[in-house]
C-alpha positions in Angstrom: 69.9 109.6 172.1 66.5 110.6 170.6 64.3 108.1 168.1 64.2 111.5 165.7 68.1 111.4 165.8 68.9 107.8 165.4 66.1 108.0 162.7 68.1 110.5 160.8 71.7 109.0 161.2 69.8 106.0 159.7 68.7 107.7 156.6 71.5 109.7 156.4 73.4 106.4 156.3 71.2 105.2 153.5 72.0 107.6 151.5 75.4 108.0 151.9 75.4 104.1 150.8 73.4 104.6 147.8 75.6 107.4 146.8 78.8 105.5 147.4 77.1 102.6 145.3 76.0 104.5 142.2 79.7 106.5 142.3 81.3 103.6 142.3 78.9 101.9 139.4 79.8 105.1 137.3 83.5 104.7 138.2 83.2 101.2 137.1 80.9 102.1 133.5 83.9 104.9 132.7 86.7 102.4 133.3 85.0 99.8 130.9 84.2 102.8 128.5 87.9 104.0 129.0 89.1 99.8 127.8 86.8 100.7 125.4 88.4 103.6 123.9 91.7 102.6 124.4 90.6 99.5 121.8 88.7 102.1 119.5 92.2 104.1 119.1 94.2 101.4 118.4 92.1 100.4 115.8 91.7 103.6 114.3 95.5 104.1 114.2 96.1 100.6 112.9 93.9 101.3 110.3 95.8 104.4 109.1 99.1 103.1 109.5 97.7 100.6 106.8 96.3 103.0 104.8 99.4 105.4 104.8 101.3 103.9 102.1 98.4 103.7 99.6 99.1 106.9 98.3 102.5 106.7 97.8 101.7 103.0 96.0 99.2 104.3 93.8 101.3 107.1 92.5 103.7 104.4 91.5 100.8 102.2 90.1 99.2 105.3 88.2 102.9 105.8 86.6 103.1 102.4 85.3 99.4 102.7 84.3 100.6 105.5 82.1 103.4 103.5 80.4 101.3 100.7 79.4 98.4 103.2 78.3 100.6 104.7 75.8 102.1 101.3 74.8 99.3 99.9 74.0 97.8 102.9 72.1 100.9 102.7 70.1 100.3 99.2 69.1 96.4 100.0 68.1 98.0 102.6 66.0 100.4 100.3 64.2 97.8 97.7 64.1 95.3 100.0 62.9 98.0 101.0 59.8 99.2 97.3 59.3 96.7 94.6 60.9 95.3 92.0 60.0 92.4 93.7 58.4 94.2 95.8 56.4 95.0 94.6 52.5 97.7 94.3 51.0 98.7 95.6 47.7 
């Protein structure tokens, strides 16, 4: 076999190699970025599964809210009319 040939196989080898190696590097990066990702998602959904029921919460918080508000304008009315400021005649 010719030195030109064995020459060529040889770099032809190399380079197969040091495609092999960064193909399999990148396979390796995507995989960790794929973990990744997977750990990204279940966060996020965690996150709004937590969140879900603040809305229907806070409607029931903003209807109690709305009791007490008038409640307690009714009693600054009355005390307004009859408090302890006020004089009697």
């Amino acid at each position: 076999m010719p030195a030109a040939a064995i020459v060529t196989l040889g770099i032809a080898a190399v380079l197969v190699a040091a495609l092999a190696f960064y193909l399999i590097w990148i396979a390796l990066v995507l995989r960790r970025v794929d973990h990744t990702l997977g750990k990204v998602t279940f966060g996020v959904r965690a996150v709004a599964h937590r969140t879900r029921p603040v809305n229907h919460t806070s409607d029931a918080i903003n209807t109690d809210l709305e009791a007490v508000a008038e409640a307690l304008e009714g009693l600054a009315k009355r005390l307004g009319a009859d408090g302890p400021g006020a004089k009697a005649s």
